[in-house]
Structures are given as C-alpha cells and as structure tokens.
N, C-alpha and C positions, 0 to 999 in steps of 0.2 A: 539744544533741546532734543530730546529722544524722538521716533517715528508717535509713538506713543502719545506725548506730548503735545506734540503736532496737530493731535489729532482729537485731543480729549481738548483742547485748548482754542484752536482753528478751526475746527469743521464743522463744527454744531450745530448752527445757525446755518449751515447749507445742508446739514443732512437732515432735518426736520421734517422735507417733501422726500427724501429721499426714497427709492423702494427697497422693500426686503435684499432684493439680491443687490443692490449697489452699496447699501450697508453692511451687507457680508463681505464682499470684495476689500472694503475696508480694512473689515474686522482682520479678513484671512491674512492681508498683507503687513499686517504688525506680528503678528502669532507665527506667521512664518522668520521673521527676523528675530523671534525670542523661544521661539523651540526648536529653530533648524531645520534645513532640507530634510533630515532622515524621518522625525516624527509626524513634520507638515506633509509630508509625501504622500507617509502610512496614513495617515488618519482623518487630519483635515483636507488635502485635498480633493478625496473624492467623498466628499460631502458637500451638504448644500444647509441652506432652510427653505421651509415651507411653512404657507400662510394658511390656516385652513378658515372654514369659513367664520367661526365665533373672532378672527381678527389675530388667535394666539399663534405665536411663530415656535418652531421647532426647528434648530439645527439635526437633519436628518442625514445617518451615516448608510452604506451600502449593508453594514454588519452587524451584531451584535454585540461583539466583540471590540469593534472603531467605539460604538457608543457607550459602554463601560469605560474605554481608555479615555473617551474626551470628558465622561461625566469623572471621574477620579483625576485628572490631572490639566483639563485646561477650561471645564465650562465655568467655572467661577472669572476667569480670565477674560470668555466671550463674554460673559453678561456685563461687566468692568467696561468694557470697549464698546458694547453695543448700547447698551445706557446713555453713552455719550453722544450716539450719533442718534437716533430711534427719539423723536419726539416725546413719543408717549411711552418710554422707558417701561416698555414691557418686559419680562423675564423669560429667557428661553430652558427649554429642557433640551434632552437629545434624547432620540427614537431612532430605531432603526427602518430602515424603508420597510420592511413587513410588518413593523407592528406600528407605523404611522398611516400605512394605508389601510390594514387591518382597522384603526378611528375613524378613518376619511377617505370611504371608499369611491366617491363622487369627486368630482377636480371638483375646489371651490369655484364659485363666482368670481367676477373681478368686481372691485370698488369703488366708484367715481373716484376719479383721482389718486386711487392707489395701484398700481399693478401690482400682481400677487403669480411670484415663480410658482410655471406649473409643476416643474422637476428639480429634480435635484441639481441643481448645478454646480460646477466647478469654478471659482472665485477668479477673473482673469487676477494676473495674466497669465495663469496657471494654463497648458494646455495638455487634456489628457491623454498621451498613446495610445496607439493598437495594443490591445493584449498583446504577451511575447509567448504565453500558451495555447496553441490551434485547438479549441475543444471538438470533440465529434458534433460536425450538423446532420448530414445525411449524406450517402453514395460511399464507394469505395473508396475516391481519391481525399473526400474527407478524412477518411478511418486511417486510412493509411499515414497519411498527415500528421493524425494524431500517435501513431507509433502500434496502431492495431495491425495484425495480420488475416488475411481475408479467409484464413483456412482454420485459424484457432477458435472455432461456434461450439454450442453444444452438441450439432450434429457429429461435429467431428471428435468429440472428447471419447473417450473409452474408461468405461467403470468398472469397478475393483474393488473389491475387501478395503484397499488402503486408500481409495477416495472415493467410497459413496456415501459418505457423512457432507464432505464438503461440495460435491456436488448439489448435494439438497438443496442445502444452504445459497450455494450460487446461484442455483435455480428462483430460490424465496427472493433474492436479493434484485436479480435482473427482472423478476416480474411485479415491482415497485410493490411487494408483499408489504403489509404495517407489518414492523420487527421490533421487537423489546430489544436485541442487540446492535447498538451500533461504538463503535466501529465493528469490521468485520476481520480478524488476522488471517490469511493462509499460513502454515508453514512448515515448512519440509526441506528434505536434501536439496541439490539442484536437480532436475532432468526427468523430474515424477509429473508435473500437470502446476503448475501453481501460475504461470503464467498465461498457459490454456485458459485454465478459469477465467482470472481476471479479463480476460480480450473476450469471451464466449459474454462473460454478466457484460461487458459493454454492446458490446453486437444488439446481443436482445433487448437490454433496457433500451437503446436508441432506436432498434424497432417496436418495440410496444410502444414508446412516447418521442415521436419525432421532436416535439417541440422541447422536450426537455436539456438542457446544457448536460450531457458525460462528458468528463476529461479524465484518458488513460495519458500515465504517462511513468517512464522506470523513475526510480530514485537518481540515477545518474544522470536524467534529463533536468528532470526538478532539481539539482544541485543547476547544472550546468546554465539553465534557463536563469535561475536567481541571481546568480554572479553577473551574467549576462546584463541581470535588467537594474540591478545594484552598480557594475561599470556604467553603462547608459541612463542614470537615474529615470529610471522605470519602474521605481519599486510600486507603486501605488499601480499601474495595468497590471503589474504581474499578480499581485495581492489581489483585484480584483477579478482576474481570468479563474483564478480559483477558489475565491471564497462565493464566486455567485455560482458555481458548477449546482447543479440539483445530485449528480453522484460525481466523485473523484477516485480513482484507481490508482493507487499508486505501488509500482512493483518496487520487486528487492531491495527491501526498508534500510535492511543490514546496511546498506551500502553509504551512507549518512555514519556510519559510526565513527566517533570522531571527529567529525566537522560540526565546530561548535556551531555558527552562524545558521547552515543548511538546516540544522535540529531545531535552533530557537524558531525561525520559518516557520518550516513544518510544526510544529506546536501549537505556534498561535494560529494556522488556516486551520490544523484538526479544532481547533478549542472556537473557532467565529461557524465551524462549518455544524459543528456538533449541537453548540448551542444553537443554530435556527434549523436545527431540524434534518439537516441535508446526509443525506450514504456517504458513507467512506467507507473503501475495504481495501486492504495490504496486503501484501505479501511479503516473509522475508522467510531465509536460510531456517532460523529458531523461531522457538516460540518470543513476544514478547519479554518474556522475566529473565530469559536467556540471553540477552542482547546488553552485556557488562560495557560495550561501547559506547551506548547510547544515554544520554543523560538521565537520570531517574524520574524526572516529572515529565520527560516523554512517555519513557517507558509503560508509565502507568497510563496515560493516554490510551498508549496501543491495546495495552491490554486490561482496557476497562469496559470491550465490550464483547465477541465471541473469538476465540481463538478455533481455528481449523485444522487437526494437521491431516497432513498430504504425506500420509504413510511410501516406503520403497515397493514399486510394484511383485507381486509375489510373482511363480512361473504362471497363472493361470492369464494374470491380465496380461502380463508379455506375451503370451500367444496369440490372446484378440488382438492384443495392439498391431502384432507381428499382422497378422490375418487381416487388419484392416487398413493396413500400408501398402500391404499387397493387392487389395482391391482398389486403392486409390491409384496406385501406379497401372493394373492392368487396365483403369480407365481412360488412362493418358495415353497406353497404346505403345507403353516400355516395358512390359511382361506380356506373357502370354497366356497365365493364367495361375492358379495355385501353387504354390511349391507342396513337398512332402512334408507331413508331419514331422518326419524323422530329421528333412533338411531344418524347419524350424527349430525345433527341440537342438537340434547344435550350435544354430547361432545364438540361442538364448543361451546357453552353458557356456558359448565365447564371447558374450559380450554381457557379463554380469554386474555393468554400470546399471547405469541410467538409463529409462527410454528412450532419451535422446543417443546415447551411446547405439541402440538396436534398430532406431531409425537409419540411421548412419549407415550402419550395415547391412542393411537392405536395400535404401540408395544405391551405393557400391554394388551391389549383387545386379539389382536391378539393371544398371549401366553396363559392367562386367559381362554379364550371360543375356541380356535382352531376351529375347521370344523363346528361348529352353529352358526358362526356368523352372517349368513345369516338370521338365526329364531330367533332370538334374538328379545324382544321387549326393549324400552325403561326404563320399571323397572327392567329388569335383568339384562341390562348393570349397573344401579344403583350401586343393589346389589354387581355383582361382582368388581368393579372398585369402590365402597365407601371408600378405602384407599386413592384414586389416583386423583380422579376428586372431586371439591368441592361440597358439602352437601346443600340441603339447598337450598330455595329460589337462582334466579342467582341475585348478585347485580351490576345488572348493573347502570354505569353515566350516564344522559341521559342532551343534551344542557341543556334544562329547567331548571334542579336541577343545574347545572353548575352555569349558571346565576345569580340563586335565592342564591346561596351560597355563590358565587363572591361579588354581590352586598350587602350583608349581614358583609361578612368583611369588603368589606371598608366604609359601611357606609351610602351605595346610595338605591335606587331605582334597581328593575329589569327592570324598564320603562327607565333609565338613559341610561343604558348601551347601550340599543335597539335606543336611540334616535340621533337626528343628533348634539348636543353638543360636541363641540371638546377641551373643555379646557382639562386642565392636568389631573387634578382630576377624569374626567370618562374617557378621552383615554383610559391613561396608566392599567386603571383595565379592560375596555373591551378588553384590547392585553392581559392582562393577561387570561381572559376569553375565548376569541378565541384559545389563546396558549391552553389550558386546552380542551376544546370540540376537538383538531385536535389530542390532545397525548393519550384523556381517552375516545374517544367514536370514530366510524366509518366513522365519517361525511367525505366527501370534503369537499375542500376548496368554492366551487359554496354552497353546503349546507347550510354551515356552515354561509356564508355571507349573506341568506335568510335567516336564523333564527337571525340576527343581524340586524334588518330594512330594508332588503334589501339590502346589502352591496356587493359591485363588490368581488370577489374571489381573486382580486389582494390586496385588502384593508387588507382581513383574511391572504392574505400570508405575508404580511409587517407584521401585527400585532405579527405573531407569529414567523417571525427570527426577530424582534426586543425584544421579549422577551429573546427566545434563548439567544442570545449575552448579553443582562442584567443577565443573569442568573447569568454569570461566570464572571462578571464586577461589577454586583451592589449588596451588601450581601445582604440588604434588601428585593429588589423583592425575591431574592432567598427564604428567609424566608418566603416571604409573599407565594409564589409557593407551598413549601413544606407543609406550613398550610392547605392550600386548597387541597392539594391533600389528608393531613389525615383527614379534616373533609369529603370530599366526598367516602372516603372508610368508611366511620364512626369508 
C-alpha cells in the first residue's frame, strides 16, 4: 500500500484532534514523495497553513508566485489528503503571506482544544537553511558582503550628456519614489557608470530605509550562488533570500546568456518579485530586445519595464571624471594637487576607452609622479606613462572618414549616404554608418544627423537600434560592421 494509502486509510481516526500544523506535516510528507525534491523544495516547503479566526485554514506560501504554482498544480492534491486527516473536512485555499495578512491582520485567538499555527511553518522534517544570499542590513562590512563598493554612491558618480537620464532614474528608484516602471534596465558598453549606479541606488535606498531587505548582487554570483544551492539542495533558502528582497540589483544580465537553468531562475524571482510589488533593476552590456542569448520570455521580462541607456562618455564628462579622481587621490595625500589642463586633454586623447580605462591611467600617473604632478608638462607625462598610454600620433575616427569608408564598402557614393534617397541599397549602409559615427566617435545623436543632410536626431536614433538588433539577427551586417570597424582602426 502506497504512503498515500497509509494515510487516507490508517490515520483518520488519530487525526481528528489533530492540529493544523501536524495535519500539514502529514500532508507535506506524501506530496513530497509524489512531486519530488526539486518542486517540494521550490514550493511547498516553505509554506505553511494558517488558521484564522472564523476556523478557515489557508495553506500560506512566502510568494505569489509559490501560490499560483500550488493553486494550478497540487491544491486539489492537499485538499485530497487533508479531507482525510481534518475531522471537520474543511477546504483549503492558498494565499500568499501579504495578502493573508492583508485579511488577518491580528494573530487569531487560540481554541480550547485546538492550537492554531501562529506562522508559517515548515512541515518537519523538512529543515529550512540559512539563505545562501547575504542581503545588505546595515554598516560597510554588510555592503561589502553583499558585493557593494564603499566608493560607488551618488556622491561619487559624475554626470553627463550620456547619463543624466539614468541618473534621475536611479535617484527616483533609491528614494523608494511610487514608479509606473518596474523593472528598471541599465544599459551600455562596459566602463561608462552602470555598475556605479546599481551599488549608489543600493547605498541610499539602504540609508533611507534601514529595515528594508536590498540584495545587490552580479549575474555571475546569482549563477554561481544557484548551482551552489541546487548541489547543496538549498533551493528553497536561495528562492527565498530573493524573492522576499523589498529591491534586487542585479548586474551584468548578459552574463546568463545561454545558461538555460540560470534564466528559468531568474524568471520566475523577476515574475514572484514583480507580481508582489517589490524593485528590481539590471543591468547588462545591450538593451533588453538585444540580448539574442537570452530566452524570449525573459527577454520580455526585462524589458517590460524602463530601459536606461548609459551612453560612451563624451570629452567633457572625461574631464570632470578626470578632475574628480584627481581630487580624490589628492585627498589620500598621493597627488599634490591639480595637473594641467593640457596634461588632462592628453591622457583623455590616449586613453579613448572606457572610464575605467582613464581611471587606470591616472592611478598609474598618480603612483608614477607622486607629489609633481602638479609641474608636470605634457612630455613628462609622455615619458613616464609610455608603457601605459598609447604612443604615437592619436587615431582618432572622425564622421567624414566613417562615411568615406562606409560608402567605399558598399559600393556608393559619400554623396549617396548624405542624400535624401531611401531605397534599400543606401538606407541600410547609411544605418550602418550612423550605427558607427554614435559607437566610434563623440557625436550626438542632433550631430550626427547634421552631418547626414540634415537629418532629425530621431532618424540617427532609429538608424542605429535598427542596426543593433540586425547585429545579433542578421550574420551578414554583422560581418559587414565588424569590417568596417577593422578597416577604420586600420
């Protein structure tokens, strides 16, 4: 005879006095042997029932999310099994803990003769772990824990043409602002602020609301974390460290591309965390619609609530950035004070990465020249930094040679491009050309579309996420893209 069996058969007559939570123990321990470790983990184990005071029991999950999965695939199953033990063959629902306490905002009474779970409990001999994700509580050696850096705030962020959109935004988001958009996307190259962001909204939403649960954490932890708690059957703490977060940060999305398991994960916390209400904001490399790795019903996930991008810094925020590295360092007491404009203005022309790339190089400079960096001219910085910064003429892309080089592969005119002709043949290579002058030179989008005939800013922005999205759809432009970018580096 089945556990089942056993139990709808033998135990009846003993569980008649029985209480809510030793009925559920029952229940949970048949349901676990007929839907397995992996769904009894996720779902039913960290749930409970609760008696409220009219007498009516509710199997109460921690999510929203758990109590859809158990109302569609197992509550016909518990009521089956609890019928059998439950004298008075009451019928349960499932609620999630916010919206069963949202009914029963008072602990009930207890009974004569009945105890009545005050909490959720977990069914022995189920026992639940520590979370395997450290959220931020409070202090630095929290934050840190959590994968925050004590230097990435809003104090220390530097604004720009190419991120004072998503700044706002971060701002609205770490000040637990009501927002019509949730999720939040960042996204940009590497090395521009996207990271920044996400550790600054943790910082301050954890100082505006200590008691609230944030959890920052990259894409490559939350792989790493899950596997972890999947070897260790800990699925059910890990599921729980995150789905109870009040906000969740999660960087470099990208990085999940391909990993089927990591994605369906992340899916169902965005989809328990969404539907009860709770922030979530990401980051990755592309936008959402651009992420051809990522399964499609994520995809739209991500990007079903604000997309941010985190534009290349143009020369003027590289200067402040530069300017305010340098004031950070002279505060440490490894400078001596300002360098020259003219030294700035070179290492920005030699190091025409990333932010991260120009931090680097002042690092280096910093350490290199210590307390002269002030009297430093532009040849000695040269000299000392001829390891580190590039030699040599700057090669800079400039629209014109873009153009001239565009219209050379495909075969056209540099007048073609510029002209108001819309067949396929010069569209598609003036999007590609615009794509190229927004990724390999400074311009705006306003710029950019006067040095193409005159063209609205909105034309350059179509032109160049219609490439985007061809990139990672169409091999060909792809090839054709990656041409032109190694002939204009020559």
């Amino acid at each position: 005879m089945t556990a089942a069996g056993r139990l709808e058969r033998g135990d009846v007559g003993q569980a008649n006095g029985a209480s809510p939570d030793q009925i559920w123990s029952g229940v949970a321990r048949i349901l676990r042997e007929e839907l397995g470790d992996g769904p009894f983990s996720s779902y039913i184990a960290p749930s409970g029932v609760r008696q409220n005071a009219a007498g009516q029991v509710h199997v109460v999950t921690p999510t929203a999310y758990a109590r859809d999965w158990i109302r569609r695939h197992a509550l016909r199953r518990i009521n089956e099994l609890w019928a059998a033990q439950d004298g008075l063959r009451r019928r349960l629902d499932a609620k999630c803990r916010a919206e069963y306490e949202a009914e029963n905002p008072a602990p009930p009474p207890l009974e004569a003769g009945r105890p009545v779970s005050a909490t959720v409990a977990s069914p022995a001999p189920v026992q639940t772990p520590q979370p395997t994700v450290a959220p931020v509580t409070d202090g630095p050696r929290a934050a840190r824990a959590a994968g925050l850096q004590d230097r990435l705030t809003f104090d220390t962020f530097v604004p720009g043409q190419g991120n004072e959109f998503a700044l706002a935004v971060a701002r609205q988001v770490a000040g637990w602002t009501e927002g019509y958009f949730n999720p939040i996307f960042f996204c940009g190259p590497y090395g521009y602020g996207k990271t920044h962001l996400l550790n600054a909204i943790a910082w301050e939403a954890q100082r505006l609301k200590p008691d609230a649960k944030v959890v920052y954490l990259t894409a490559e932890r939350f792989l790493a974390t899950f596997v972890k708690a999947v070897q260790d059957r800990q699925t059910a703490a890990f599921k729980d460290s995150l789905r109870s977060a009040d906000l969740l940060l999660i960087d470099d999305v990208h990085f999940i591309g391909g990993k089927t398991s990591t994605q369906e994960e992340l899916f169902h916390t965005l989809t328990a965390l969404l539907e009860d209400g709770r922030r979530v904001v990401l980051s990755g490399d592309r936008p959402p619609t651009a992420l051809s790795e990522v399964e499609p019903r994520l995809r739209s996930h991500l990007a079903a609530g604000l997309t941010c991008p985190v534009e290349p810094a143009d020369r003027t925020l590289k200067m402040a950035v530069a300017e305010r590295k340098l004031e950070a360092l002279a505060g440490l007491g490894l400078v001596d004070g300002k360098a020259s404009e003219a030294v700035l203005a070179h290492m920005i022309d030699r190091t025409p990465g990333s932010i991260r790339e120009l931090e680097g190089a002042l690092n280096t400079l910093a350490a290199v020249a210590g307390r002269r960096l002030s009297s430093l001219s532009v040849d000695e910085v040269q000299a000392l930094l001829a390891a580190t910064l590039r030699t040599g003429p700057e090669r800079r892309i400039t629209v014109d040679e873009i153009q001239k080089t565009t219209a050379e592969y495909y075969g056209l005119k540099q007048l073609d491009l510029l002209s108001e002709r819309r067949t396929r043949s010069i569209a598609r290579p003036r999007q590609v050309a615009m794509y190229l002058c927004k990724h390999h030179t400074t311009r705006s989008y306003p710029d950019i579309g006067r040095r193409f005939g005159g063209r609205d800013h909105t034309t350059v922005l179509h032109g160049v996420r219609q490439i985007e999205k061809l990139i990672t759809a169409d091999a060909q432009i792809a090839k054709d893209v990656e041409a032109l970018v190694r002939k204009l580096r020559g």
